[in-house]
N, C-alpha and C positions, 0 to 999 in steps of 0.2 A: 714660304714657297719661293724658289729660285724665279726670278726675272729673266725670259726668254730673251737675246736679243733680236734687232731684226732685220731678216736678210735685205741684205741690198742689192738691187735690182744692177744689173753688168752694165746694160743699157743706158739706164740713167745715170751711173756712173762714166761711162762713155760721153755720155753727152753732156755732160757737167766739165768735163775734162775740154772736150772743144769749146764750150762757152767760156773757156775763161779765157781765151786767143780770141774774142769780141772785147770793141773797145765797150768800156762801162761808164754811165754817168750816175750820180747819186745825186738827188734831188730831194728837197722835201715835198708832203703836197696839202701844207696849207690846208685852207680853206677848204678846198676840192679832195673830190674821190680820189683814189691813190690811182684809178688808171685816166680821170681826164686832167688832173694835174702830169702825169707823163703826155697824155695827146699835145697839151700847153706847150710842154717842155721842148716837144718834137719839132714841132709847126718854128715856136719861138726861134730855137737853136739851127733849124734845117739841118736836121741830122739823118744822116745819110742812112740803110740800114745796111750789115746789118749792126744792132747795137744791145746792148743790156740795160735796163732801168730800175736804177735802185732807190722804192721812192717809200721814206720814212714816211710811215702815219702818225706813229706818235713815238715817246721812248722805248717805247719796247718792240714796238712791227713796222719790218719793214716789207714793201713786197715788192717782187723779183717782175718784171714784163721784159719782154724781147721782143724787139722792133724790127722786122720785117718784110719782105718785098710786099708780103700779101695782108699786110697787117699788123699788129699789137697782140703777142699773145703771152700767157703766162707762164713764167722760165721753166717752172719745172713740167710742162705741157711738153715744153720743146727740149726737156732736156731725156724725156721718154722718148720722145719722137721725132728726134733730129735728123735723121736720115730722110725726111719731108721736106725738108727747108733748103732749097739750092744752093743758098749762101752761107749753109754752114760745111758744104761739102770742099770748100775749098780752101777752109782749114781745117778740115778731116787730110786732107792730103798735103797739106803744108809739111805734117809731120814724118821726118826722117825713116826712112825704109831701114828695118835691122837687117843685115843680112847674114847667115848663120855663117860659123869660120866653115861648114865643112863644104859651103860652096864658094868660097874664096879660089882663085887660079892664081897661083902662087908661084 
């Protein structure tokens, strides 16, 4: 039986695309859970938001959090739902306007 793949959501695509115009730190988290090893990380570094946290659990997982005016939330949370997040609006708009040739004034 053929293997269906599986659709990708425009959105989360979208919002994968402006998460990657966030600076990103990669951390491990030790001893600690993967998200109070990032609160650690946060506090320690005084990192400004917004930012992305890529914090190894072990060799094989890592997990993704997004640091925020309003909080710590989990990337791909905000990568559904980015249009929520004020500081990601403004590199939603960083990006270049196309404009089509046939409104060019030439």
């Amino acid at each position: 039986m053929a293997r269906r793949r599986k659709r990708k959501s425009r959105r989360r695509q979208e919002g994968r695309r402006i998460l990657e115009h966030v600076p990103q730190y990669s951390i491990e988290s030790g001893e600690d859970k993967p998200v109070t090893a990032a609160r650690k990380y946060i506090k320690s570094e005084g990192i400004l938001p917004p930012a992305l946290l890529l914090v190894k659990r072990n060799e094989h997982t890592t997990d993704r959090y997004f640091w925020a005016e309003k909080g710590l939330f989990g990337a791909q949370y905000v990568e559904e739902n980015h249009f929520l997040f004020p500081s990601l609006r403004i590199a939603r708009e960083d990006k270049p306007e196309v404009v089509p040739l046939a409104a060019s004034t030439h």
